[in-house]
PDB file of N, CA, C and O in Angstrom:
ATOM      1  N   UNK A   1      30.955 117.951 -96.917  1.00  0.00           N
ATOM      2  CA  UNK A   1      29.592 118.271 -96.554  1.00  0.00           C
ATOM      3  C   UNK A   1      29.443 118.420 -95.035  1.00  0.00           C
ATOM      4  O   UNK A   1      29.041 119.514 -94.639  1.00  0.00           O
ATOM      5  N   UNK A   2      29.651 117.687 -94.340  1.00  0.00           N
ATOM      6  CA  UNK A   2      29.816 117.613 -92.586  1.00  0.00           C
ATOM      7  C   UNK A   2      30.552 118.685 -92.294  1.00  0.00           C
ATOM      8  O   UNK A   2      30.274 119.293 -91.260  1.00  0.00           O
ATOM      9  N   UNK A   3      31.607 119.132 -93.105  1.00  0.00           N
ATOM     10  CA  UNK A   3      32.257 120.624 -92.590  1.00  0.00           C
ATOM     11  C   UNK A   3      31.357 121.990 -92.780  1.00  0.00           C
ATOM     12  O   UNK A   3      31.414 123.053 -92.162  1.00  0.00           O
ATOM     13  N   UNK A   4      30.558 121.597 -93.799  1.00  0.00           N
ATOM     14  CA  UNK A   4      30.200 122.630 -94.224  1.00  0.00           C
ATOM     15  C   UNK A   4      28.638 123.075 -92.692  1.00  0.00           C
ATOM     16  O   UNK A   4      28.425 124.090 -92.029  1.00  0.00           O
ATOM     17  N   UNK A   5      27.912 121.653 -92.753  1.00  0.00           N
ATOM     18  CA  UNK A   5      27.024 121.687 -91.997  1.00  0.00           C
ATOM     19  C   UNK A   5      27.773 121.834 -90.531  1.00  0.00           C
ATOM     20  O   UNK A   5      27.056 122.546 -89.828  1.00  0.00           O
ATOM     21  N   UNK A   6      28.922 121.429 -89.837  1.00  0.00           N
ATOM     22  CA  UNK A   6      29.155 121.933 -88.753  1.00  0.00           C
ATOM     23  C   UNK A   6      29.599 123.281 -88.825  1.00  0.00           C
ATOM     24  O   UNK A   6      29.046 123.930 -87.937  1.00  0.00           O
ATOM     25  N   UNK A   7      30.331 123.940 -89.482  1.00  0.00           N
ATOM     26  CA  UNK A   7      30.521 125.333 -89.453  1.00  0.00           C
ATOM     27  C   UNK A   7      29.005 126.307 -89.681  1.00  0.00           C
ATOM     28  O   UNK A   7      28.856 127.465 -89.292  1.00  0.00           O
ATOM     29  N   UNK A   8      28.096 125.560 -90.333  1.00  0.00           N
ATOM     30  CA  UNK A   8      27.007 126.390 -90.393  1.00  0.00           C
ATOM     31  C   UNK A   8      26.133 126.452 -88.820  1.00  0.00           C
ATOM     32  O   UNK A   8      25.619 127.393 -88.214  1.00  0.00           O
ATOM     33  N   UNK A   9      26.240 125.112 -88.544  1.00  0.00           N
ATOM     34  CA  UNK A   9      25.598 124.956 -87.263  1.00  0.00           C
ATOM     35  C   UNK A   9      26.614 126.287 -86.105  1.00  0.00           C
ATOM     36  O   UNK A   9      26.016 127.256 -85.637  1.00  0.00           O
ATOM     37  N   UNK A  10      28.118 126.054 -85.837  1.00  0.00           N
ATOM     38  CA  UNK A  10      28.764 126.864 -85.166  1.00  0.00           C
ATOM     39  C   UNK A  10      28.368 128.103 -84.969  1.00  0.00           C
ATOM     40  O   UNK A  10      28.075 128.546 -83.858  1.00  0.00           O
ATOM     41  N   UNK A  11      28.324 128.864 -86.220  1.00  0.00           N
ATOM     42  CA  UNK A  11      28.195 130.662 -86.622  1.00  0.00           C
ATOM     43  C   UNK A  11      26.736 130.415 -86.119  1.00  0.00           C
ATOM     44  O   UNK A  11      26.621 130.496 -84.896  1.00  0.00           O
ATOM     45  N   UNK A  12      25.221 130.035 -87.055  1.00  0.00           N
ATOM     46  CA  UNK A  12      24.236 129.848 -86.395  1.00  0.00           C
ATOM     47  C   UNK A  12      23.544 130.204 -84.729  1.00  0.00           C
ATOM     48  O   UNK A  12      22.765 130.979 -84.174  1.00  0.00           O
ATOM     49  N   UNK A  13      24.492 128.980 -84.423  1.00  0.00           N
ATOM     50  CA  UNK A  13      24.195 129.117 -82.673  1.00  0.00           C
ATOM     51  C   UNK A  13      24.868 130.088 -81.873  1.00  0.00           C
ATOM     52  O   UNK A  13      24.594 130.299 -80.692  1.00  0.00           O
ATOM     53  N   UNK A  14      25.763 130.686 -82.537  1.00  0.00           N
ATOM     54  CA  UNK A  14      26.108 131.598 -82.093  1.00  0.00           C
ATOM     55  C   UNK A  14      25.860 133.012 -81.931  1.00  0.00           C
ATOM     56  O   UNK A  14      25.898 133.839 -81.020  1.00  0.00           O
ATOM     57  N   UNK A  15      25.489 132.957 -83.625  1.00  0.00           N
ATOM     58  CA  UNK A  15      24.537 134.255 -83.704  1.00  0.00           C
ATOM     59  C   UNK A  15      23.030 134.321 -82.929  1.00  0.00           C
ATOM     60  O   UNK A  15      22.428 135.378 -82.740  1.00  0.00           O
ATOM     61  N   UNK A  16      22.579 133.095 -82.551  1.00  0.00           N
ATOM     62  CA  UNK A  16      21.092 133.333 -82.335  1.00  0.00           C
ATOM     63  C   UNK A  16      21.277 133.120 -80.406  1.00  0.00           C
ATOM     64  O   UNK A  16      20.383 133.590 -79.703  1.00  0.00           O
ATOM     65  N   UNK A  17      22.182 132.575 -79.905  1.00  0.00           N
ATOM     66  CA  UNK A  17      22.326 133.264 -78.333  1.00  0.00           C
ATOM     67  C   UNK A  17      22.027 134.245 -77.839  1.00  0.00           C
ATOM     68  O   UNK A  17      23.095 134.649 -78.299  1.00  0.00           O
ATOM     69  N   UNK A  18      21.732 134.864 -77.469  1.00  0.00           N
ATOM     70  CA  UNK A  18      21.107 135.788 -76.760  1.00  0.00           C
ATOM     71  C   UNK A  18      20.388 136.979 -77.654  1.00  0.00           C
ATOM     72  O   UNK A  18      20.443 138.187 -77.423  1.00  0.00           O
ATOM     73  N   UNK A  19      19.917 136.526 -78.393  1.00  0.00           N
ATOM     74  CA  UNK A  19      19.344 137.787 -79.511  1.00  0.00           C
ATOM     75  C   UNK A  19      17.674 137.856 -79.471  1.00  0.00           C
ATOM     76  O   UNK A  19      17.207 136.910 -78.836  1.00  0.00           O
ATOM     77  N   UNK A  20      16.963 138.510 -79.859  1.00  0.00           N
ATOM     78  CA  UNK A  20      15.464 138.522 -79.795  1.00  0.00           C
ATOM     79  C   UNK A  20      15.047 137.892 -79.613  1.00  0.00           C
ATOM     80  O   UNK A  20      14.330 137.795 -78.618  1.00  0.00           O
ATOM     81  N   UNK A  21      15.313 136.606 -80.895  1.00  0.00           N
ATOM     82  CA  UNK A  21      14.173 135.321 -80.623  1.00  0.00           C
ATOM     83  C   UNK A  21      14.709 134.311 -79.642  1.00  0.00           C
ATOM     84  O   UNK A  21      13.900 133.394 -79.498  1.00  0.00           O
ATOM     85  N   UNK A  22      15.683 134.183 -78.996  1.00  0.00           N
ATOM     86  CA  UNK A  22      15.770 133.197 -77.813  1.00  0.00           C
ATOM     87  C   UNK A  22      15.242 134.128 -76.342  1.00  0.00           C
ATOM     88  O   UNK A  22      15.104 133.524 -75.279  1.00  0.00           O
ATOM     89  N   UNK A  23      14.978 135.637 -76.439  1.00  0.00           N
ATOM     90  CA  UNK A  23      14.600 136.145 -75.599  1.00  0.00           C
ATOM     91  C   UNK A  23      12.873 136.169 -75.362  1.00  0.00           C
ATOM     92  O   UNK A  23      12.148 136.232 -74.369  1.00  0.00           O
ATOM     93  N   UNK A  24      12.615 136.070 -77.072  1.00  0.00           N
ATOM     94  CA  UNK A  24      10.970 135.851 -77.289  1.00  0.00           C
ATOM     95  C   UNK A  24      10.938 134.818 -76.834  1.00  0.00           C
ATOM     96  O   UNK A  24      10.352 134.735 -75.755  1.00  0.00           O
ATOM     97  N   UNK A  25      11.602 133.428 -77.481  1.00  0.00           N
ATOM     98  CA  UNK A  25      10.985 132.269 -76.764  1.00  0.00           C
ATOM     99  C   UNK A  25      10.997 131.720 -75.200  1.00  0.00           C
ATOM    100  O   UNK A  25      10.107 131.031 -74.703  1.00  0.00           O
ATOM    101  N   UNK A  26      12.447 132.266 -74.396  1.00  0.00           N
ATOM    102  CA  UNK A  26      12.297 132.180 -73.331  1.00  0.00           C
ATOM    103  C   UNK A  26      10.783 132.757 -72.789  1.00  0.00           C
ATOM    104  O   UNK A  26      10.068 131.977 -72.161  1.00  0.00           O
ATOM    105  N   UNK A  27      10.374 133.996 -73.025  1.00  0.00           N
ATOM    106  CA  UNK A  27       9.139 134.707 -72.212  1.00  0.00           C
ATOM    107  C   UNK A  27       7.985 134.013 -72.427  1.00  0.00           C
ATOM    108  O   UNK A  27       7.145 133.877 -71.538  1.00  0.00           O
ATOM    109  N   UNK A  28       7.829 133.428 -73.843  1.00  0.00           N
ATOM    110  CA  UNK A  28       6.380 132.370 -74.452  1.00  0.00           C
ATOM    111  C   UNK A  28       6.657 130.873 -73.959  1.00  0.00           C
ATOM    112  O   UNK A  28       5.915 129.895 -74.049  1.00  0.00           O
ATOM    113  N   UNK A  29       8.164 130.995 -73.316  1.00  0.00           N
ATOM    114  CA  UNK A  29       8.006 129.480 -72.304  1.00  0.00           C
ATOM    115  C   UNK A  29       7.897 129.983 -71.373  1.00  0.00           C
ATOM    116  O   UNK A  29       6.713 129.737 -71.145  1.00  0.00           O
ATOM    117  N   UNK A  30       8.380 130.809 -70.210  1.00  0.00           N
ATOM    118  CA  UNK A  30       7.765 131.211 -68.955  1.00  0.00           C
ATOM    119  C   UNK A  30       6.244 131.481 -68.927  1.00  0.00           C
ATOM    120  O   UNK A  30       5.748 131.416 -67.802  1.00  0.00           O
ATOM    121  N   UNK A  31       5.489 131.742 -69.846  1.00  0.00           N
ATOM    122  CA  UNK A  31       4.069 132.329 -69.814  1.00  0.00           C
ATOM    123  C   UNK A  31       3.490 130.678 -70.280  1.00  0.00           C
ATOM    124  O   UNK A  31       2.265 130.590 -70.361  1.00  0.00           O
ATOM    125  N   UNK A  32       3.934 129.975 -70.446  1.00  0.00           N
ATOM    126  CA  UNK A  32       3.347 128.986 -71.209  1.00  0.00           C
ATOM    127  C   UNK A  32       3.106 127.452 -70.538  1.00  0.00           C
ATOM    128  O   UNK A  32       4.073 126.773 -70.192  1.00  0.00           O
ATOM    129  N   UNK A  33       2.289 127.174 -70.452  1.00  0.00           N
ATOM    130  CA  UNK A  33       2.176 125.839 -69.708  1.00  0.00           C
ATOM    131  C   UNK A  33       2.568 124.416 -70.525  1.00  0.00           C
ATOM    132  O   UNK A  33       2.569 123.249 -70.134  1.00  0.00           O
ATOM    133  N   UNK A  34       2.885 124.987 -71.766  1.00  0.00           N
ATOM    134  CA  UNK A  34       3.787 123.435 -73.151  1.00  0.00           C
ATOM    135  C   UNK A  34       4.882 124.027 -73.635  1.00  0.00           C
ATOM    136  O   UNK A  34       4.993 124.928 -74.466  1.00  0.00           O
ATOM    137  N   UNK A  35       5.739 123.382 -72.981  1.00  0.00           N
ATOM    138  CA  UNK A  35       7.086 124.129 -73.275  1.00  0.00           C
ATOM    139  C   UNK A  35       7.171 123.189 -74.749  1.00  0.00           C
ATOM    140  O   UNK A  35       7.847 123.580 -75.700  1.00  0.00           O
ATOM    141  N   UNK A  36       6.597 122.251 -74.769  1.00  0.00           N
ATOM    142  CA  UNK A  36       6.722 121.213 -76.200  1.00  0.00           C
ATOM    143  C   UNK A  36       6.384 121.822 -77.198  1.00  0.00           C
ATOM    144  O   UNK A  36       6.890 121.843 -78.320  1.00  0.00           O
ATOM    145  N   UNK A  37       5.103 122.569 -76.594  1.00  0.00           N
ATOM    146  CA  UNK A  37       4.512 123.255 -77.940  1.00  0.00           C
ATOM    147  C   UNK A  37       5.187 124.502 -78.377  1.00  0.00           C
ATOM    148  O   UNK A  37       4.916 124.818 -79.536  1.00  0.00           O
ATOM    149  N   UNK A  38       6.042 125.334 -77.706  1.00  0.00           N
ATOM    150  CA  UNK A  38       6.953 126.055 -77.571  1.00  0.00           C
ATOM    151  C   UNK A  38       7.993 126.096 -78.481  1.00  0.00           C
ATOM    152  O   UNK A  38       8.205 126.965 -79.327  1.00  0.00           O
ATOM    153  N   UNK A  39       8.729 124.928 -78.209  1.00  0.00           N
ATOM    154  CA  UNK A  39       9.985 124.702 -78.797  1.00  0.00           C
ATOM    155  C   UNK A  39       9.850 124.014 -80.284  1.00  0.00           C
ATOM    156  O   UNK A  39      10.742 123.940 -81.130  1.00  0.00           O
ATOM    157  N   UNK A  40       8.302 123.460 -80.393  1.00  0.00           N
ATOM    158  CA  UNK A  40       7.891 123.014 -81.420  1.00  0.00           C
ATOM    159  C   UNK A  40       7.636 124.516 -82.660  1.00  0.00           C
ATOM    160  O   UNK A  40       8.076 124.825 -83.768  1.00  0.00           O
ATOM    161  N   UNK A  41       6.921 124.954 -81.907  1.00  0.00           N
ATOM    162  CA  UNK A  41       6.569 126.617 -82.433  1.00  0.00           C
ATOM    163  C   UNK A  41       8.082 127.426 -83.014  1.00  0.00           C
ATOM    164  O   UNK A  41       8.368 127.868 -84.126  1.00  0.00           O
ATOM    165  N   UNK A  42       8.814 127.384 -81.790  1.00  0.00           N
ATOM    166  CA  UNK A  42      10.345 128.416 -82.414  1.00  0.00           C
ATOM    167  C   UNK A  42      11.302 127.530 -83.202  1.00  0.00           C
ATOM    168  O   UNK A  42      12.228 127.909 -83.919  1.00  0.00           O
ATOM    169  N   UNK A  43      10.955 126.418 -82.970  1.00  0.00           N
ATOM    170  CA  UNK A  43      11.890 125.400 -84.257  1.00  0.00           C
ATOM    171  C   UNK A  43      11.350 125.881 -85.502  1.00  0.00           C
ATOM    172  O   UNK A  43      11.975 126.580 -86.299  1.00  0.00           O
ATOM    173  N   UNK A  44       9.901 125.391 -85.668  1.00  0.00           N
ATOM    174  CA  UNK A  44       9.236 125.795 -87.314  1.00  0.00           C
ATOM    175  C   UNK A  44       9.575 126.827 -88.053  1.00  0.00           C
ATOM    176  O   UNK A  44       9.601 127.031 -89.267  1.00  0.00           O
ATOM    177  N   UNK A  45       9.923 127.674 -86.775  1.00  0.00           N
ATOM    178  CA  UNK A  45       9.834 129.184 -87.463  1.00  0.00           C
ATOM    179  C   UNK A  45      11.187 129.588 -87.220  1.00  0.00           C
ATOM    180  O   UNK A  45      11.129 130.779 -86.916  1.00  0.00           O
ATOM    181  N   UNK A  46      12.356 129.201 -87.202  1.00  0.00           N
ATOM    182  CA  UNK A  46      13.647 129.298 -87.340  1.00  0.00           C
ATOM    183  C   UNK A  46      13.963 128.418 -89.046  1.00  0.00           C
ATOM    184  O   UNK A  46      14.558 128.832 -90.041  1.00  0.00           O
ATOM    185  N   UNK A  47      13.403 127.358 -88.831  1.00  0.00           N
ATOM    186  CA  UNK A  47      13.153 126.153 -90.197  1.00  0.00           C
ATOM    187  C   UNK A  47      12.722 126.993 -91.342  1.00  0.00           C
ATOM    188  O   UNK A  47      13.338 127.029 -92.407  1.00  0.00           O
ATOM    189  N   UNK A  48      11.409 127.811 -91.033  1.00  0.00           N
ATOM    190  CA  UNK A  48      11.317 128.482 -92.088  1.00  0.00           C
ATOM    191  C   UNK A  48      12.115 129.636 -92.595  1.00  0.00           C
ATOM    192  O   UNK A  48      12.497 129.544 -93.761  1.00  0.00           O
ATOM    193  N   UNK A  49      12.508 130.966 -91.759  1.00  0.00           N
ATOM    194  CA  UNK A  49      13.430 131.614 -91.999  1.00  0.00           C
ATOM    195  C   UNK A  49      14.649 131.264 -92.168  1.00  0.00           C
ATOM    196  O   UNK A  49      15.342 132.201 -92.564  1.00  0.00           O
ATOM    197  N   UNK A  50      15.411 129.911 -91.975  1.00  0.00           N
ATOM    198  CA  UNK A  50      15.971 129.656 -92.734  1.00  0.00           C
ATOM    199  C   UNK A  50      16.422 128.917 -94.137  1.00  0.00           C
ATOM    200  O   UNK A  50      17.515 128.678 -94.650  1.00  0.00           O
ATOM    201  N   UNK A  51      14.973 128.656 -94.530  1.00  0.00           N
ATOM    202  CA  UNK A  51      14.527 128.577 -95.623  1.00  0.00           C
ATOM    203  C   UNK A  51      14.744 129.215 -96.545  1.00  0.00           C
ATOM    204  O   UNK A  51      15.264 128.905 -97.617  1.00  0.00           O
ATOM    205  N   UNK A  52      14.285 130.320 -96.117  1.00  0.00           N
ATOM    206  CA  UNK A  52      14.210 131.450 -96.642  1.00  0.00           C
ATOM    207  C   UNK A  52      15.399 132.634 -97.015  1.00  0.00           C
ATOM    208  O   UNK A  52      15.364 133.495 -97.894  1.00  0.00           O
ATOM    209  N   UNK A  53      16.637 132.288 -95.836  1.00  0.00           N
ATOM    210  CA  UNK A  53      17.611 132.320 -96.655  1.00  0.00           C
ATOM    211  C   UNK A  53      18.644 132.024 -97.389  1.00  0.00           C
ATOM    212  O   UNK A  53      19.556 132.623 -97.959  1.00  0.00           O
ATOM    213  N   UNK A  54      18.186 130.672 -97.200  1.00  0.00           N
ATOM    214  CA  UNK A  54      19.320 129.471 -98.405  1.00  0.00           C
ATOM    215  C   UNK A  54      18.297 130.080 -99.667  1.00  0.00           C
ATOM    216  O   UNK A  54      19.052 130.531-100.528  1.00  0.00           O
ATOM    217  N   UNK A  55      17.257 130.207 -99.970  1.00  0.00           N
ATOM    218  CA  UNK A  55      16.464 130.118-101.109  1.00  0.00           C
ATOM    219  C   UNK A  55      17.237 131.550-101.564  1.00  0.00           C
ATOM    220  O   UNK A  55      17.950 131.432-102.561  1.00  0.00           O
ATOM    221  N   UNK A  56      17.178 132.884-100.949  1.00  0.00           N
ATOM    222  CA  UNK A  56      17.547 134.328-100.857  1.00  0.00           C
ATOM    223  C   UNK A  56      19.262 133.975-101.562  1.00  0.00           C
ATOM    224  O   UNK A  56      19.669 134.358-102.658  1.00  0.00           O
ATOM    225  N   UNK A  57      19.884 133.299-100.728  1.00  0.00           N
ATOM    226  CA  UNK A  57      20.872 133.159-101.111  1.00  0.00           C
ATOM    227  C   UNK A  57      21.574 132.442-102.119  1.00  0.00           C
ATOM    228  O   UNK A  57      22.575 133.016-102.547  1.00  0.00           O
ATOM    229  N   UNK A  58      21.269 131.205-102.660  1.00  0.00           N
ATOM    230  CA  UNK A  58      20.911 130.927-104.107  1.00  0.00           C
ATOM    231  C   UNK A  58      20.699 131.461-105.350  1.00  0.00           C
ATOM    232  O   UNK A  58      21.227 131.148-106.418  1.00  0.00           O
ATOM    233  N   UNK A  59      19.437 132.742-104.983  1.00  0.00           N
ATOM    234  CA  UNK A  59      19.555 133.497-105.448  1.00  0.00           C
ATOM    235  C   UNK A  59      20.144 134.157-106.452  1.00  0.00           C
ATOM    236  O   UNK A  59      20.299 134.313-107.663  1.00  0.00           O
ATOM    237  N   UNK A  60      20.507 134.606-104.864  1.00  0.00           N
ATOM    238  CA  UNK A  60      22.212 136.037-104.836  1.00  0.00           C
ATOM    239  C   UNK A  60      23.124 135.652-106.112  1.00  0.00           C
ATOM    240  O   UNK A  60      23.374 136.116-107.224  1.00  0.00           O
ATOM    241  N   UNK A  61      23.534 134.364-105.197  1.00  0.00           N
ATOM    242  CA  UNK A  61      24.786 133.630-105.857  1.00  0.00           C
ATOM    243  C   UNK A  61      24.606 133.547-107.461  1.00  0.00           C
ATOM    244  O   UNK A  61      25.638 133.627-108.126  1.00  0.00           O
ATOM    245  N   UNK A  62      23.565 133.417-108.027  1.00  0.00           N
ATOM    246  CA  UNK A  62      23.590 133.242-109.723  1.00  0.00           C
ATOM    247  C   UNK A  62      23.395 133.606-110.296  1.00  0.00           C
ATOM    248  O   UNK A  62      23.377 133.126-111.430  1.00  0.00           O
ATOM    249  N   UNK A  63      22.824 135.716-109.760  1.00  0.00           N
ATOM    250  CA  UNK A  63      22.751 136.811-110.234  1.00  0.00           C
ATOM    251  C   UNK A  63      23.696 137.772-109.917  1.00  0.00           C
ATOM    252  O   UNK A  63      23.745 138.657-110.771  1.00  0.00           O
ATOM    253  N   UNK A  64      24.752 137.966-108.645  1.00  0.00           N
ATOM    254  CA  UNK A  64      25.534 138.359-108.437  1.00  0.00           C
ATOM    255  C   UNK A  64      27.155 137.888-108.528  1.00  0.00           C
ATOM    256  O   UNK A  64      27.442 136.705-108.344  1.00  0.00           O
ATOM    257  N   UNK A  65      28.229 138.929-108.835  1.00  0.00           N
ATOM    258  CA  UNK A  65      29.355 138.346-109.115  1.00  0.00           C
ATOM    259  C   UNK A  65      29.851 138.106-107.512  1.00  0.00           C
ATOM    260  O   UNK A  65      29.700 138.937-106.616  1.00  0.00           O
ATOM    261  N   UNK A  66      30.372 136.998-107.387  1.00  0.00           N
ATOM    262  CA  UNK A  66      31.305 136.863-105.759  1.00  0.00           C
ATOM    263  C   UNK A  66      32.014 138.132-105.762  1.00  0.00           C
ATOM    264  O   UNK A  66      31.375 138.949-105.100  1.00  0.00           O
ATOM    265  N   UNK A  67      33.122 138.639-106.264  1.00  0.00           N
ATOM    266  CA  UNK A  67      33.465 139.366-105.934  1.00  0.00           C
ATOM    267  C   UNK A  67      32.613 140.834-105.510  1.00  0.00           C
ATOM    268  O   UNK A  67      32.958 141.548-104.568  1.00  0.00           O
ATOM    269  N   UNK A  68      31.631 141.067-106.262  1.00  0.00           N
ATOM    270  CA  UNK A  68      30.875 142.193-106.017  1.00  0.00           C
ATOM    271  C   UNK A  68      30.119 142.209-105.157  1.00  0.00           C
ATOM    272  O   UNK A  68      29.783 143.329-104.770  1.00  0.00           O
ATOM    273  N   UNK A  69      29.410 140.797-104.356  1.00  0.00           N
ATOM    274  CA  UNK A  69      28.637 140.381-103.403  1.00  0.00           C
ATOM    275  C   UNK A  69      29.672 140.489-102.250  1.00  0.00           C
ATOM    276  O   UNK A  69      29.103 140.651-101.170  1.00  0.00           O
ATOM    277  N   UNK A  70      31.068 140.444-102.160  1.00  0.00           N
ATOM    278  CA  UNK A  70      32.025 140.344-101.096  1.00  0.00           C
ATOM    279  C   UNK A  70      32.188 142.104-101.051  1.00  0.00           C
ATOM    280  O   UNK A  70      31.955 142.569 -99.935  1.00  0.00           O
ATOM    281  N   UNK A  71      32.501 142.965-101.962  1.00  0.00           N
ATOM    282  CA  UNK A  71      32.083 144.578-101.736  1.00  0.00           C
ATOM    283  C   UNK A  71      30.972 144.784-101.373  1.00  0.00           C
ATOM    284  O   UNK A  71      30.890 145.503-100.377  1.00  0.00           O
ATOM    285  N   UNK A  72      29.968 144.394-101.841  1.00  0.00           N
ATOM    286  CA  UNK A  72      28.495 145.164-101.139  1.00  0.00           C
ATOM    287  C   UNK A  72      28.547 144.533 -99.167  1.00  0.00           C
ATOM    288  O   UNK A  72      28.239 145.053 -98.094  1.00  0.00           O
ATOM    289  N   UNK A  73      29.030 143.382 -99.536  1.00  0.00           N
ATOM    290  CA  UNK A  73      28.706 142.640 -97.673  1.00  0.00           C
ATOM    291  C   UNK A  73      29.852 143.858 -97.213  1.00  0.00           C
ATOM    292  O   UNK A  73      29.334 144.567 -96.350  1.00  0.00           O
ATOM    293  N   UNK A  74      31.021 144.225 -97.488  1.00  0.00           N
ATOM    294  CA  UNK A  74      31.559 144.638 -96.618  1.00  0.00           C
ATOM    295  C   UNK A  74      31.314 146.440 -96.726  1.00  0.00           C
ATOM    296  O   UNK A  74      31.828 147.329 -96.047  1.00  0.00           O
ATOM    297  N   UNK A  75      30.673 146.493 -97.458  1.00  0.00           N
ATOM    298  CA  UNK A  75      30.419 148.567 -97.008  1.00  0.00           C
ATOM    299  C   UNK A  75      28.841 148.135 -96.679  1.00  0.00           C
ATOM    300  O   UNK A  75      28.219 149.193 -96.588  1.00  0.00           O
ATOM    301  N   UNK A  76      28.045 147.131 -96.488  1.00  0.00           N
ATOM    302  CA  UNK A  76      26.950 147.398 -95.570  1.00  0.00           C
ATOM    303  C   UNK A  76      27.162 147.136 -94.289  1.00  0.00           C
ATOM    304  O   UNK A  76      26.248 147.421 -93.515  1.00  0.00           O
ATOM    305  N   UNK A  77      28.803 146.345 -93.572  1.00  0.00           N
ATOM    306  CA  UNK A  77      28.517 146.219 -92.485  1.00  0.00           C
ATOM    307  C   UNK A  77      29.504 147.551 -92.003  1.00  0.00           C
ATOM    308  O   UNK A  77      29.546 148.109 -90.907  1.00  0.00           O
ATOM    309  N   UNK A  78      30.122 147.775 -93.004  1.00  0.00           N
ATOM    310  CA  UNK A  78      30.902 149.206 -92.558  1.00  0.00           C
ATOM    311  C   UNK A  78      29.697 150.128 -92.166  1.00  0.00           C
ATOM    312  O   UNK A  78      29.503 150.324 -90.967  1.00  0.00           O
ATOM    313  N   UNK A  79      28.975 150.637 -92.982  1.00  0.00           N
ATOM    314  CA  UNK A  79      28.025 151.759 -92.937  1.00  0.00           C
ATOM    315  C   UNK A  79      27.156 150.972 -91.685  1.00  0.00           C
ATOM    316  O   UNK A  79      26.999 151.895 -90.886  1.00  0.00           O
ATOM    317  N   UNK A  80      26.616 149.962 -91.187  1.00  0.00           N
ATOM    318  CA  UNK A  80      25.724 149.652 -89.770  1.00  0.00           C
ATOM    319  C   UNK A  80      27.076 149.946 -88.575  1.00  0.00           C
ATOM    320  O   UNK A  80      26.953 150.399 -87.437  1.00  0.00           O
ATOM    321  N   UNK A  81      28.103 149.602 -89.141  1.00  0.00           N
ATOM    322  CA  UNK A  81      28.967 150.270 -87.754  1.00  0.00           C
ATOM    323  C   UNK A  81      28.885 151.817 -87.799  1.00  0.00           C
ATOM    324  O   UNK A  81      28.379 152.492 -86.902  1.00  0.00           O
ATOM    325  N   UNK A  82      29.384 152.263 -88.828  1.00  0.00           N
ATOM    326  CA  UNK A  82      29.417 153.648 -88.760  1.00  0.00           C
ATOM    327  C   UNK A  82      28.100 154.377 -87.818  1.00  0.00           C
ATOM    328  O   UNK A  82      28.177 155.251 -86.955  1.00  0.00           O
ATOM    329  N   UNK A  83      26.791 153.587 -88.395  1.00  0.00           N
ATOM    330  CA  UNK A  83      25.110 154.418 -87.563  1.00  0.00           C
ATOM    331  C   UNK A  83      25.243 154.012 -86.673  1.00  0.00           C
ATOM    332  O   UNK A  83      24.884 154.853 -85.849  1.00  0.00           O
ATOM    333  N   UNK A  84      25.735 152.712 -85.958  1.00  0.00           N
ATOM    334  CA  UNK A  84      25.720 151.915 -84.600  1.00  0.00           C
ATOM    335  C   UNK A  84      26.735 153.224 -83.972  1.00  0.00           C
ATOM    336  O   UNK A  84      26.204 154.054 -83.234  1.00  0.00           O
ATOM    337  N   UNK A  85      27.906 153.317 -84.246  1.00  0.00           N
ATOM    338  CA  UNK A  85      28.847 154.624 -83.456  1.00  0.00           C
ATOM    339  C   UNK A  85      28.133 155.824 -83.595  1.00  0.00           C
ATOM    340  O   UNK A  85      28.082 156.382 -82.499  1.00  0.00           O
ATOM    341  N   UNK A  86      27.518 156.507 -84.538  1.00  0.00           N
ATOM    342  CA  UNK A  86      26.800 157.148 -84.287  1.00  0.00           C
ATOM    343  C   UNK A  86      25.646 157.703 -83.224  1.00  0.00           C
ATOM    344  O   UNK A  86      25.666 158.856 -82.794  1.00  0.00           O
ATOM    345  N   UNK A  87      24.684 156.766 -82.880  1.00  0.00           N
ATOM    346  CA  UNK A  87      23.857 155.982 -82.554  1.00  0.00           C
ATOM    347  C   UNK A  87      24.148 156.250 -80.767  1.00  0.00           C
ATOM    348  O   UNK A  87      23.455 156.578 -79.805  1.00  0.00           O
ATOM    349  N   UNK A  88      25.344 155.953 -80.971  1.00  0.00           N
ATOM    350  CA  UNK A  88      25.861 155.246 -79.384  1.00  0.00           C
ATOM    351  C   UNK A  88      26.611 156.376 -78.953  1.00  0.00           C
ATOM    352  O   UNK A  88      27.234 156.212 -77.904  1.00  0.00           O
ATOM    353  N   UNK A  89      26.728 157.820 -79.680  1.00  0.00           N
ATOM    354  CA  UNK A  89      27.116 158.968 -79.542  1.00  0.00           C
ATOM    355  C   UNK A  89      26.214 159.693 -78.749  1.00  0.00           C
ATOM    356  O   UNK A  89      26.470 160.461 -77.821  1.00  0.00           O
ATOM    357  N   UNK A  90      24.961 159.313 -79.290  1.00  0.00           N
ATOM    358  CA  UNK A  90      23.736 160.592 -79.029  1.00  0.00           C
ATOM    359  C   UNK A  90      22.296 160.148 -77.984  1.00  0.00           C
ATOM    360  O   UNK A  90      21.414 160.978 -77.762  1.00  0.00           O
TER     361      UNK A  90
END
């Protein structure tokens, strides 16, 4: 269980470094005179979206076959590279 929750924590913080919402919340703490109320605010709402996808993913898992859920993950991130090179063409 502790492996599972530190590897989730790892990928997590990693993915959410420098991406929208640490860029949103930095600007709603510079504009903001409660950084408490702040960090209180982008916690909840990280808490909930990820709520939302353990629940999503649960789901997945007991309507979809693993193996077929491991093909669809990998030709949707093929096809976002493919538009991303695209994309970065024009």
């Amino acid at each position: 269980m502790l492996k599972i929750i530190l590897s989730t924590f790892i990928v997590v913080f990693l993915a959410e470094l420098g991406d929208k919402t640490q860029l949103a919340t930095m600007l709603l703490s510079a504009k903001s005179a409660s950084k408490l109320s702040v960090f209180i605010g982008a916690s909840l709402a990280l808490i909930c979206t990820t709520i939302i996808g353990v629940l999503c993913g649960s789901f997945i898992e007991k309507h979809i076959p693993k193996n077929l859920l491991n093909i669809i993950s990998a030709v949707v991130f093929i096809l976002i590279g493919v538009f991303m090179l695209i994309q970065t063409k024009k």
